[in-house]
C-alpha positions as a Markdown table, in Angstrom:
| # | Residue | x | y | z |
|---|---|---|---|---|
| 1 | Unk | 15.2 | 52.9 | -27.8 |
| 2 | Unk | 14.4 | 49.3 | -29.0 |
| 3 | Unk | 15.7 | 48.1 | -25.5 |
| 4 | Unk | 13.0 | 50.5 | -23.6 |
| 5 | Unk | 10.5 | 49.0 | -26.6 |
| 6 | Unk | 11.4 | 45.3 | -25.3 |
| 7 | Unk | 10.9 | 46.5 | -21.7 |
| 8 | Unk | 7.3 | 47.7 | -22.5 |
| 9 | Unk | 6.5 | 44.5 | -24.0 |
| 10 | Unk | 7.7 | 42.7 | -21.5 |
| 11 | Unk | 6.1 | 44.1 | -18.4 |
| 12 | Unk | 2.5 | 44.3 | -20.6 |
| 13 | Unk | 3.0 | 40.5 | -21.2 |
| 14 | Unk | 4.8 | 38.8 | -18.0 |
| 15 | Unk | 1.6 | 39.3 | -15.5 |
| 16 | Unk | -0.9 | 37.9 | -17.8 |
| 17 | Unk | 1.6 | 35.0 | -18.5 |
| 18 | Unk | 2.5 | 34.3 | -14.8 |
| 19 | Unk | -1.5 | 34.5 | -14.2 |
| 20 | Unk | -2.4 | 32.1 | -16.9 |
| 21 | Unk | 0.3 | 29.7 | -15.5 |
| 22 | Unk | -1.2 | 29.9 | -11.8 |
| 23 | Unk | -4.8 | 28.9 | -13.4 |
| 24 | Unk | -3.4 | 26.2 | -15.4 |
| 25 | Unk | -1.2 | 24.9 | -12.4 |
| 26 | Unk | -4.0 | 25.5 | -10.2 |
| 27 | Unk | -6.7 | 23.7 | -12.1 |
| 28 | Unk | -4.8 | 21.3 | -14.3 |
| 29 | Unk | -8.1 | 18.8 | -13.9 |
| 30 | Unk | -10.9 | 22.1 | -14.4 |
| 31 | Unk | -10.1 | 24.3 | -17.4 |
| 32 | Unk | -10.6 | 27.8 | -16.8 |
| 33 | Unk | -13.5 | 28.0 | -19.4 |
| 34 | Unk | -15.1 | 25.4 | -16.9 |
| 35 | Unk | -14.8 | 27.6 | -13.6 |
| 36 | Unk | -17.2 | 30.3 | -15.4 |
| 37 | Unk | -20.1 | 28.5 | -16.7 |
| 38 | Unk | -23.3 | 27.1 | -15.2 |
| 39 | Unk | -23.5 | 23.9 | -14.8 |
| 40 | Unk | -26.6 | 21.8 | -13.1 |
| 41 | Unk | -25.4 | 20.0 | -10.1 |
| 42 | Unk | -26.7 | 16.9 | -8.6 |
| 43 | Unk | -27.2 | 17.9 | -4.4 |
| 44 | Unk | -27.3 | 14.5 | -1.6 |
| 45 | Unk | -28.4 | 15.1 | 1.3 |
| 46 | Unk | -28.2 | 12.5 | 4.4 |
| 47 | Unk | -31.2 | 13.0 | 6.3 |
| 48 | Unk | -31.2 | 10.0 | 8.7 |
| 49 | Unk | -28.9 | 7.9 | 6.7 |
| 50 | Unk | -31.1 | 7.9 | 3.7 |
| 51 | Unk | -29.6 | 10.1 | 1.1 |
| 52 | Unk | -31.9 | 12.4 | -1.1 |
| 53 | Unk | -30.7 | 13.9 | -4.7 |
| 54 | Unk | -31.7 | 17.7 | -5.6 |
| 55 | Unk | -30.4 | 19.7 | -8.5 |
| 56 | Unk | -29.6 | 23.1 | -8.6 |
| 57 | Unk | -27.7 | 25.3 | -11.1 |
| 58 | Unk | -24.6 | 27.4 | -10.3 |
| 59 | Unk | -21.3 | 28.6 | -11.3 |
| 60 | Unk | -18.6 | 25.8 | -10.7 |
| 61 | Unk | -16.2 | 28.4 | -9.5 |
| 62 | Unk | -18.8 | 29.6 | -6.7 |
| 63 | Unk | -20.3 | 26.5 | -5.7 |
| 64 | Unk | -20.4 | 25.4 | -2.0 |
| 65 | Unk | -22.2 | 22.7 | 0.4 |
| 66 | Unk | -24.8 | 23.8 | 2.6 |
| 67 | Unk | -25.8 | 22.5 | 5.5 |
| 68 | Unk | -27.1 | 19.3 | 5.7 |
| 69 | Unk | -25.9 | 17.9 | 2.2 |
| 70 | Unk | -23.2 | 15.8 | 1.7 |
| 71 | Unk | -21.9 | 15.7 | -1.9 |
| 72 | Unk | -22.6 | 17.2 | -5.0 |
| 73 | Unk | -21.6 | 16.2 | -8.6 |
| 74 | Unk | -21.9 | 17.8 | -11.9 |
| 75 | Unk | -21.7 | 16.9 | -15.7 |
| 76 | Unk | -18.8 | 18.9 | -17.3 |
| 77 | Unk | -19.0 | 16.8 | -20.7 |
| 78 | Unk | -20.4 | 13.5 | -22.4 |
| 79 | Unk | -17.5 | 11.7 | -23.0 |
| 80 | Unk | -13.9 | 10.3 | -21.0 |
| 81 | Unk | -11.3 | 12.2 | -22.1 |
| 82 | Unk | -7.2 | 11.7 | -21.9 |
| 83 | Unk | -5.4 | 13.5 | -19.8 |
| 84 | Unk | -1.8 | 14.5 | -19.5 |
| 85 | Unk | -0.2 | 12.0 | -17.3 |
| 86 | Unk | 2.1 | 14.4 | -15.4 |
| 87 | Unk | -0.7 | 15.3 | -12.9 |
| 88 | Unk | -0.4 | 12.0 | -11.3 |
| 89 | Unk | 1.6 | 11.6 | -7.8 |
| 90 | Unk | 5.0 | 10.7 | -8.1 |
| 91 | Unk | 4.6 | 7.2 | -6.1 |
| 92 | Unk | 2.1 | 5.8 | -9.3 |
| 93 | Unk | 4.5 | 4.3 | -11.2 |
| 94 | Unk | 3.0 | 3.9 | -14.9 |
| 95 | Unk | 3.8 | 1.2 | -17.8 |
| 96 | Unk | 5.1 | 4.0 | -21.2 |
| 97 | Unk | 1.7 | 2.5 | -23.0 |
| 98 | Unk | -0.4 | 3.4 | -20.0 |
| 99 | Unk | -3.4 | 5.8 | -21.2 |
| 100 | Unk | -4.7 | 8.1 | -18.0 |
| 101 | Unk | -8.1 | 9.1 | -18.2 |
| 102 | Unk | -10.8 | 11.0 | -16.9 |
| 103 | Unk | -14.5 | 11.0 | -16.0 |
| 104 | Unk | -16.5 | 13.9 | -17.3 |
| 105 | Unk | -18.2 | 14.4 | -13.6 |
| 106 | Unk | -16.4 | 17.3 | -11.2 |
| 107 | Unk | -17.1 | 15.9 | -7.6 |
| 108 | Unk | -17.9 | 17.9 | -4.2 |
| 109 | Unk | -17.8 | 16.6 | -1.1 |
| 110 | Unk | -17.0 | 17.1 | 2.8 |
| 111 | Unk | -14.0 | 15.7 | 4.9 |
| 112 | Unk | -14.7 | 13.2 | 7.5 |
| 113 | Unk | -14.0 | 15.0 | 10.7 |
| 114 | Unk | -13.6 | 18.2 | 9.7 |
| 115 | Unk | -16.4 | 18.7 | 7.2 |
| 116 | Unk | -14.3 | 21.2 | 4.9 |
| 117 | Unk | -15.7 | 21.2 | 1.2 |
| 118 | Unk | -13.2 | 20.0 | -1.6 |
| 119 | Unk | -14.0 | 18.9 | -5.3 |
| 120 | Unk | -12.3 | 16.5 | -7.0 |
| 121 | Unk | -12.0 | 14.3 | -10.1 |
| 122 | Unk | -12.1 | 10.7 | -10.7 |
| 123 | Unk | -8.9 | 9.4 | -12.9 |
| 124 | Unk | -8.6 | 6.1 | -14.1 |
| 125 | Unk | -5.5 | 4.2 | -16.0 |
| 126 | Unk | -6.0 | 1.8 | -18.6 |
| 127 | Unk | -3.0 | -0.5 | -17.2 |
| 128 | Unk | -1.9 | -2.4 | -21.1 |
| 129 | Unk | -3.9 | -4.1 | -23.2 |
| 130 | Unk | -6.0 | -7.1 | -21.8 |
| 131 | Unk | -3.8 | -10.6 | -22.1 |
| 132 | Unk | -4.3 | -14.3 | -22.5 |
| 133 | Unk | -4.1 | -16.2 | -19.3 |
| 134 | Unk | -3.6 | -19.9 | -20.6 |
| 135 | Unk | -4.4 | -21.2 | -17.6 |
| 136 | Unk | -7.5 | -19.7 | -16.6 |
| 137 | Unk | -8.5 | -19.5 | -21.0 |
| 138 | Unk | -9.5 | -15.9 | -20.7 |
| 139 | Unk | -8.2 | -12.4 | -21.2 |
| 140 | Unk | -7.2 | -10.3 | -17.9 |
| 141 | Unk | -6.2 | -6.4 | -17.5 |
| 142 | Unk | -7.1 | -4.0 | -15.1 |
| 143 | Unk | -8.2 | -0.7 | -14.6 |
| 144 | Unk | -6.8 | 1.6 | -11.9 |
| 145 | Unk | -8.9 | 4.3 | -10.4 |
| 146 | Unk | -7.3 | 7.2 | -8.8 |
| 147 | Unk | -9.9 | 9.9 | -7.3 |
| 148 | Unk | -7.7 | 13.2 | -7.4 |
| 149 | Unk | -8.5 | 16.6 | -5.7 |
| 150 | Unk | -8.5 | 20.0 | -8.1 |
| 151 | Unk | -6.0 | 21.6 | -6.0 |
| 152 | Unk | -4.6 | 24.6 | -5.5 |
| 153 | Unk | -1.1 | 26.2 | -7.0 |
| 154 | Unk | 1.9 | 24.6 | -5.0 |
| 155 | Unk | 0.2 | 22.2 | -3.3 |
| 156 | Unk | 0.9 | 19.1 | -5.8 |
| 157 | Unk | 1.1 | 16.3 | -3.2 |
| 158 | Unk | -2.1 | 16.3 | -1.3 |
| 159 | Unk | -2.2 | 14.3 | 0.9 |
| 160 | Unk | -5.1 | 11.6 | 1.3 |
| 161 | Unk | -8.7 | 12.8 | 2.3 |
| 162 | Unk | -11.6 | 10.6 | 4.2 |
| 163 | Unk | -14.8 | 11.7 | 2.0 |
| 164 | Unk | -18.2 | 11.9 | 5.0 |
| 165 | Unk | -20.5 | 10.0 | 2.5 |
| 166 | Unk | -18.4 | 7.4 | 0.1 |
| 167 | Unk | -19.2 | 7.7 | -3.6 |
| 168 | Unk | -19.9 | 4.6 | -5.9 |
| 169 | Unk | -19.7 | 4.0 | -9.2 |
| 170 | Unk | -20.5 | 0.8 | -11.3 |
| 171 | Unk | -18.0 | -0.9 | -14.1 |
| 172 | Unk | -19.5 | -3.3 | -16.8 |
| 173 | Unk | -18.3 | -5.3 | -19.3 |
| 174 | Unk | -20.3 | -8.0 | -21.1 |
| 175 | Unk | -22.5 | -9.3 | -18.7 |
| 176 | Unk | -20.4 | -9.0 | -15.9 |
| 177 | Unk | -20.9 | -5.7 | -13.2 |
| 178 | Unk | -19.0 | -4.4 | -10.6 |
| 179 | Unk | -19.3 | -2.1 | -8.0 |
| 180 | Unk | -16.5 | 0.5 | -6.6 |
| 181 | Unk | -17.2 | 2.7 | -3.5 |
| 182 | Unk | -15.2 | 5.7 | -3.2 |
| 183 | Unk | -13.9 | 6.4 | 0.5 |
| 184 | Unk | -11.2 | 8.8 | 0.1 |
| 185 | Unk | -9.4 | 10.5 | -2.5 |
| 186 | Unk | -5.3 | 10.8 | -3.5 |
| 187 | Unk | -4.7 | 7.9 | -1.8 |
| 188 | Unk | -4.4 | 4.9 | -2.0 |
| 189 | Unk | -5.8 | 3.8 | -5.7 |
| 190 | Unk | -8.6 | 1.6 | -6.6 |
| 191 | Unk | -7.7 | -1.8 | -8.8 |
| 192 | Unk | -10.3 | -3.7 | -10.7 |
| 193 | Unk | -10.0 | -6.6 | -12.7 |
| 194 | Unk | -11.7 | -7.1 | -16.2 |
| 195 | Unk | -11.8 | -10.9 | -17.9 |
| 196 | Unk | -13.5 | -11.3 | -21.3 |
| 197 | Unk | -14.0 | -15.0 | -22.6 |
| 198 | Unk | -13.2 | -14.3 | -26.4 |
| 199 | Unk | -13.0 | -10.2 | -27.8 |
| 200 | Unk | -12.9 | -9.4 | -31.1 |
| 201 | Unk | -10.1 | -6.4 | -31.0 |
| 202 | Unk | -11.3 | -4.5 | -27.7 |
| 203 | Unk | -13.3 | -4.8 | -24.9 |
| 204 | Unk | -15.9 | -2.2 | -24.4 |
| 205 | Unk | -16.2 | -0.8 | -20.5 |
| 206 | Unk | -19.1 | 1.4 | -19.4 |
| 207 | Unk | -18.2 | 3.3 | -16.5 |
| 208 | Unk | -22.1 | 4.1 | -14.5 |
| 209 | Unk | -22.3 | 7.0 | -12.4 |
| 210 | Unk | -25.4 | 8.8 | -10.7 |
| 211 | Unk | -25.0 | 11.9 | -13.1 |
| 212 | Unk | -25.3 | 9.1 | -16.1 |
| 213 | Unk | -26.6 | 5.5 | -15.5 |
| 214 | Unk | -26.2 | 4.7 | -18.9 |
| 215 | Unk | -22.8 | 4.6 | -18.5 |
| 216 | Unk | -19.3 | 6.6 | -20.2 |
| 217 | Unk | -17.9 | 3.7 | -22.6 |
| 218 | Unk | -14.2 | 3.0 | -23.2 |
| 219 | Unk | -12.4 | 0.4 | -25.4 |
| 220 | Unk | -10.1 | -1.8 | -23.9 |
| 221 | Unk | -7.3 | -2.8 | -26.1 |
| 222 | Unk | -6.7 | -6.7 | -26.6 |
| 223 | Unk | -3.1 | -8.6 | -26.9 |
| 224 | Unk | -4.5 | -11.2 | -29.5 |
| 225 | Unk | -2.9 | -15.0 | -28.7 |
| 226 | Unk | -2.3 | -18.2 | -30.9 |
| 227 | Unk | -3.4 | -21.3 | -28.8 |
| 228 | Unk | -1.9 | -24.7 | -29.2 |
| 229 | Unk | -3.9 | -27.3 | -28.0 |
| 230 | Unk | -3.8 | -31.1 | -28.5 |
| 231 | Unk | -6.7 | -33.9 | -27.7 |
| 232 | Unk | -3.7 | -35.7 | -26.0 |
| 233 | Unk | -1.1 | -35.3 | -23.5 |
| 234 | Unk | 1.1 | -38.8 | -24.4 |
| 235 | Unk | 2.3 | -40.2 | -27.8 |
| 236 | Unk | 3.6 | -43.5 | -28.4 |
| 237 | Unk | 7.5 | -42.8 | -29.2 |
| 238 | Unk | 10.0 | -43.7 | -31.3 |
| 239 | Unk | 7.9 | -42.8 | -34.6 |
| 240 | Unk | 5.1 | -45.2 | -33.9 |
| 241 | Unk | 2.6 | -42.5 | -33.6 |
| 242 | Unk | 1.3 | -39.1 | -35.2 |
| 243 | Unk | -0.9 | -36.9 | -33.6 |
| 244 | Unk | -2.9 | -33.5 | -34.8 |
| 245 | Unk | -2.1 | -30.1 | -33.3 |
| 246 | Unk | -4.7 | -27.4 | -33.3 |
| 247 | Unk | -4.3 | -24.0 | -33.5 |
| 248 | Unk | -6.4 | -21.2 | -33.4 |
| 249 | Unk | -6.6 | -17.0 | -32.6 |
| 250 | Unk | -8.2 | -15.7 | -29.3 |
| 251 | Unk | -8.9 | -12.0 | -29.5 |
| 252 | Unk | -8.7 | -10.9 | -33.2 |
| 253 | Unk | -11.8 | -10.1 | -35.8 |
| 254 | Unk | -12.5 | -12.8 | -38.1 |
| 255 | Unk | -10.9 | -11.5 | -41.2 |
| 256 | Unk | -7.7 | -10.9 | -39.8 |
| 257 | Unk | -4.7 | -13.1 | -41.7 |
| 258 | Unk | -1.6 | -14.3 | -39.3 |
| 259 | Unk | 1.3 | -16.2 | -40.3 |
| 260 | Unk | 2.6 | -18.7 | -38.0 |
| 261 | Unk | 5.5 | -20.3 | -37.9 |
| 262 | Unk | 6.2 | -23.2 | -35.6 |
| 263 | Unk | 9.2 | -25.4 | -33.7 |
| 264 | Unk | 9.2 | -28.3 | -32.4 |
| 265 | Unk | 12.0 | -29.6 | -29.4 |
| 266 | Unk | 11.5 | -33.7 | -30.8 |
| 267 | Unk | 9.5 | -35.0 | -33.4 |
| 268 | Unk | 8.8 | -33.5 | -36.7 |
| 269 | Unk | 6.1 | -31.7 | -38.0 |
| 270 | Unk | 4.4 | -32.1 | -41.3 |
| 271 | Unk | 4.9 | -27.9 | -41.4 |
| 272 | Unk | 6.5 | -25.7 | -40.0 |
| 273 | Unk | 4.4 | -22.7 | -41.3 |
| 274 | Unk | 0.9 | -22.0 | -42.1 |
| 275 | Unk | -1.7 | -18.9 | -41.8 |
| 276 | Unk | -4.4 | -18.8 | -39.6 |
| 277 | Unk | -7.7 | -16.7 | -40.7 |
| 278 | Unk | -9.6 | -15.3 | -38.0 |
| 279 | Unk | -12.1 | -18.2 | -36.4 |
| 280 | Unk | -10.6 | -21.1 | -38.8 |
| 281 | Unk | -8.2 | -23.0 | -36.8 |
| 282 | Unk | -5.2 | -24.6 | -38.1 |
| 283 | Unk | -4.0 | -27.9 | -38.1 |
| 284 | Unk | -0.4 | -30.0 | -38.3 |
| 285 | Unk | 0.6 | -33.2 | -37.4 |
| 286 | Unk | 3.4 | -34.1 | -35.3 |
| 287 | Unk | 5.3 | -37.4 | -35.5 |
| 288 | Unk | 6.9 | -38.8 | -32.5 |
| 289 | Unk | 10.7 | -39.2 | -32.5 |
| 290 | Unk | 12.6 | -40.7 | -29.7 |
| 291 | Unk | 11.4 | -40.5 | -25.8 |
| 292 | Unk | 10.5 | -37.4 | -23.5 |
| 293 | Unk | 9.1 | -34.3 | -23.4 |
| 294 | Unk | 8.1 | -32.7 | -26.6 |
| 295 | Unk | 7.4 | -28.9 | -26.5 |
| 296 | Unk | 6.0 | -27.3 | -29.4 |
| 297 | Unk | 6.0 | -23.3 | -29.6 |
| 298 | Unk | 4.8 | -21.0 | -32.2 |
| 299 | Unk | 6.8 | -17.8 | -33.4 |
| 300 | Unk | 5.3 | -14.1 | -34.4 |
| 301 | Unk | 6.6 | -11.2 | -33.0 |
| 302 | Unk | 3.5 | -9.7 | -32.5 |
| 303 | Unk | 1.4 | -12.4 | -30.8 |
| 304 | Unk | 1.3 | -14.3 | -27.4 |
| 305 | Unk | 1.3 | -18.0 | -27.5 |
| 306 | Unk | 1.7 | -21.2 | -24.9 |
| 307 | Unk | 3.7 | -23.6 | -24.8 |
| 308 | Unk | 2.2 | -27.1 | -26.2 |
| 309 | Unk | 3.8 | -30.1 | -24.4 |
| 310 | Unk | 3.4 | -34.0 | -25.3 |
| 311 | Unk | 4.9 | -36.5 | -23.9 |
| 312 | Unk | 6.3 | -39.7 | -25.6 |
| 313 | Unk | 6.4 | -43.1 | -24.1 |
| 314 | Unk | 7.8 | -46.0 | -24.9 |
| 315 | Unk | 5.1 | -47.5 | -27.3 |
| 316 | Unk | 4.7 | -51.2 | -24.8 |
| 317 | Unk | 1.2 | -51.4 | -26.1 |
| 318 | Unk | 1.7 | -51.2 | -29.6 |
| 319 | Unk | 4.2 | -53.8 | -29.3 |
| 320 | Unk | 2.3 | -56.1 | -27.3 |
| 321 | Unk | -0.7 | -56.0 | -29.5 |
| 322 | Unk | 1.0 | -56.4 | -32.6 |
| 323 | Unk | 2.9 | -59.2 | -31.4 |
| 324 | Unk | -0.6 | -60.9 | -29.6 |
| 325 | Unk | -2.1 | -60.4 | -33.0 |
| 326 | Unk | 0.4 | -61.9 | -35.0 |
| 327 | Unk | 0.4 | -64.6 | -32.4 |
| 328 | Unk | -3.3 | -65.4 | -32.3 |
| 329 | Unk | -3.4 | -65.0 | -35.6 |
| 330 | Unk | -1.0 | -67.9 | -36.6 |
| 331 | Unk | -3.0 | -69.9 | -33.5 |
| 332 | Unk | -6.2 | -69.4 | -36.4 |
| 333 | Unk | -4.5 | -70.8 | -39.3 |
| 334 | Unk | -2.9 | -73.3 | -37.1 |
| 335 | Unk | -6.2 | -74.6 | -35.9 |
| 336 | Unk | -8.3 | -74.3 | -39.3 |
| 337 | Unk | -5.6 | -76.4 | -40.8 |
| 338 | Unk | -6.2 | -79.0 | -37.8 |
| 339 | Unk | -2.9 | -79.0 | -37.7 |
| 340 | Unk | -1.0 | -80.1 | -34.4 |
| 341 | Unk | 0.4 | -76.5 | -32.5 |
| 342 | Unk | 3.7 | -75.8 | -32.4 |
| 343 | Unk | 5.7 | -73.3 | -30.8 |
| 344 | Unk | 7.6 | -72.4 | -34.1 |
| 345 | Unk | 5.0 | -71.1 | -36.0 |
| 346 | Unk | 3.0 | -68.9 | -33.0 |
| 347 | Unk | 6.5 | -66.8 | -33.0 |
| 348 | Unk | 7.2 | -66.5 | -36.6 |
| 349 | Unk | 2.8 | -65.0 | -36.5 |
| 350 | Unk | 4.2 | -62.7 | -34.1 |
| 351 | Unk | 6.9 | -61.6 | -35.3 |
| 352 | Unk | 5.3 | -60.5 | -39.0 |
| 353 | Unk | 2.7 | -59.2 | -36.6 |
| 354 | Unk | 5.3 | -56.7 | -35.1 |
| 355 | Unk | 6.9 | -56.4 | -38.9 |
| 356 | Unk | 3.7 | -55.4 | -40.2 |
| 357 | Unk | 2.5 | -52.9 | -37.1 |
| 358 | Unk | 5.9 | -51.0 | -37.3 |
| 359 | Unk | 6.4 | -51.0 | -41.5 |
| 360 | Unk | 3.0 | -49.5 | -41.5 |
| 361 | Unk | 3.0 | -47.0 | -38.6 |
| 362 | Unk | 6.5 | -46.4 | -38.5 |
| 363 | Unk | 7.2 | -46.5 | -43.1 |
| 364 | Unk | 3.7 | -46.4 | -43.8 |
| 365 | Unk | 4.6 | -49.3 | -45.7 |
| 366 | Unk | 1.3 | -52.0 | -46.2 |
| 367 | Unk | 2.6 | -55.6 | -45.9 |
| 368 | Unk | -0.7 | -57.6 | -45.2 |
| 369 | Unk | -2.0 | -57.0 | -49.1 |
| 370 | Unk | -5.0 | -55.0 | -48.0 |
| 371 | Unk | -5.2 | -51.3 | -49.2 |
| 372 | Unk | -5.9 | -48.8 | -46.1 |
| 373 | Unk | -7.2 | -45.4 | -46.0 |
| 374 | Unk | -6.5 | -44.1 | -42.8 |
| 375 | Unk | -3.3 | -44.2 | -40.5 |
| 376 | Unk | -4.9 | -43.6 | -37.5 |
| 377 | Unk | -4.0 | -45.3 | -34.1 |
| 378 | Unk | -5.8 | -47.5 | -32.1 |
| 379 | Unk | -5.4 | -50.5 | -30.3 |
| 380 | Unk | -7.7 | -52.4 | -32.7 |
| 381 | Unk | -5.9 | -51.0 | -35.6 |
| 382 | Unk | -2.5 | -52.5 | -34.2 |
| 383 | Unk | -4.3 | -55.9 | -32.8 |
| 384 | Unk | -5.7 | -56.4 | -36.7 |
| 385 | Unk | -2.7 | -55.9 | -38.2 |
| 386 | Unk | -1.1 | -58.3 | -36.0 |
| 387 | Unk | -3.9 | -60.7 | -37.2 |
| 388 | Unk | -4.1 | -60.5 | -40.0 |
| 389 | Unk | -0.4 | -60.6 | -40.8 |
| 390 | Unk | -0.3 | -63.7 | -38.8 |
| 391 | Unk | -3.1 | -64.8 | -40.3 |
| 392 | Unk | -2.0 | -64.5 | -44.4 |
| 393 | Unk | 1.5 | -63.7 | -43.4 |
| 394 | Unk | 3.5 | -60.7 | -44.9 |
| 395 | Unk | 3.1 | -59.6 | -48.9 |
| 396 | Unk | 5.5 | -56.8 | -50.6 |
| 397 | Unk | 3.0 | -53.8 | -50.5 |
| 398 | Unk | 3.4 | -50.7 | -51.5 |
| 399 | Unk | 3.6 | -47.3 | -49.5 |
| 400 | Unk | 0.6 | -45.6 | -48.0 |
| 401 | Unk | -0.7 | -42.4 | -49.4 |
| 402 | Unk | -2.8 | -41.3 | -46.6 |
């Protein structure tokens, strides 16, 4: 008795689950609820090569072309919306973070040749999120646009179709717009590149169609990035020279905190950590050690970030100054004191020239008896200390502070 029961059920429930699996297969892009209503649609007509919009109201499920128009589109909602990404082809090959989306517009048109009616649907993928290019010093991603016919149950691989009259649609992003035209749909997909200078989080796309000129909007996400960037390329090596490193956040909202940690191939940096707040850029120093390339990376998981690199050459122009310093210096006292020149007392000028250049810069040690409050570089800076220590000659100072 029970079995007989089960039967029943079965045979009651099986048709009207095989039927509502041949409209779901059969209009995965139109819901049923969709195929019943009314909808206004937007009629073009190409009368000698000029096209001309009508509207006209029907049922989506009994629309058709007439004779003489071309296209026809209609509004099936306000917003994109995300859709299931097994209606795709198998030949799109998708990233796992890939979002599929689609326009709220169901599309008619006629085939080129043959001028049999189709409607169709125009997907997009948002690729990944939008990342740094170093290089170029803005953010790149793409969006791929994949017009797709509603077809019928069974016949999942389409093939592609030649629309009579293209369709085009307009991207925007910041002030930047561009233009897509629509010749045929399944194949092959459209690519379009988006750039933004500096987002804050996401990048907001507007999608313009006939049916809405104002345009369907969609966030784009952002890979934020640290940027390391130095006023300088070279450094005078062998621990003559410091110089700052700059760091700052390109695509995050200004009260966002990041720690930062960072490494350094030669030289040493004065830290190897710090947090960097939104717009406020961070600073260390970096001391030359040795000769060659330096390259300086930062570390988080989460972020993107270049690769800084400095060179350090051999420091022939600090030595030469500091030792033409120390010389000329010793050649002032030498002639003040009228004083007949001697070859003995130029070297010893330069070489406390070259003792007090290198205790400084190198020990930040002050051997002239002056107080400093800066240990910048420059070639006057070097050339004065030269002079001045072979002017007075060296004094026991004291190390620098600064």
């Amino acid at each position: 008795m029970k079995l007989q029961y089960l039967s029943l059920i079965i045979s009651l429930v099986l048709p009207y689950f095989l039927i509502a699996q041949q409209v779901k297969e059969r209009h995965r892009l139109v819901s049923p609820q969709l195929l019943q209503q009314k909808v206004a649609f937007k009629v073009s007509t190409d009368a000698a090569r000029i096209l001309d919009t009508s509207a006209r109201v029907e049922r989506v499920d009994g629309f058709r072309l007439k004779a003489g128009e071309e296209k026809a589109v209609a509004q099936t909602g306000i917003a994109i919306s995300r859709v299931d990404r097994s209606v795709l082809p198998d030949r799109i090959d998708t990233s796992a973070n890939a979002g599929l989306y689609m326009l709220p517009e169901l599309f008619y048109a006629k085939e080129s040749g043959t001028g049999n009616q189709f409607s169709y649907r125009i997907l997009f993928i948002d690729a990944a999120p939008l990342k740094y290019d170093f290089s170029k010093k803005l953010f790149e991603g793409s969006i791929r646009f994949l017009p797709m016919e509603v077809r019928e149950a069974g016949n999942d691989h389409a093939g592609q179709k030649q629309l009579s009259t293209p369709e085009d649609i307009l991207v925007s992003f910041g002030a930047v717009s561009k233009s897509i035209r629509i010749h045929s749909i399944n194949w092959p997909p459209l690519d379009l590149s988006i750039q933004a200078e500096d987002p804050r989080d996401s990048v907001e796309v507007k999608i313009l169609t006939v049916s809405n000129p104002l345009g369907y909007p969609k966030k784009l996400g952002v890979e934020p990035a640290i940027i390391l960037s130095s006023a300088r390329e070279k450094i005078q090596g062998m621990g003559i020279q410091s110089l700052p490193i700059h760091l700052s956040l390109k695509g995050v909202s200004g009260n966002r905190m990041v720690p930062v940690s960072l490494e350094s191939s030669l030289g040493s940096l004065d830290s190897s950590s710090l947090v960097l707040v939104g717009e406020k850029a961070g600073k260390v120093n970096l001391r030359s050690e040795s000769l060659g390339q330096i390259e300086i990376r930062s570390i988080n998981q989460n972020y993107r970030s270049n690769t800084l690199t400095i060179k350090a050459v051999f420091p022939w122009l600090f030595l030469l100054l500091a030792l033409l310093g120390g010389l000329i210096g010793a050649l002032g006292k030498n002639l003040i004191g009228k004083k007949k020149i001697r070859i003995r007392p130029l070297i010893l000028g330069s070489i406390m020239g070259l003792i007090a250049a290198v205790a400084y810069w190198g020990l930040g040690i002050v051997l002239i008896g002056f107080s400093l409050e800066t240990r910048g570089f420059n070639e006057a800076m070097v050339m004065g200390f030269g002079l001045l220590a072979g002017y007075f000659g060296l004094s026991v100072g004291k190390t620098s502070g600064a």
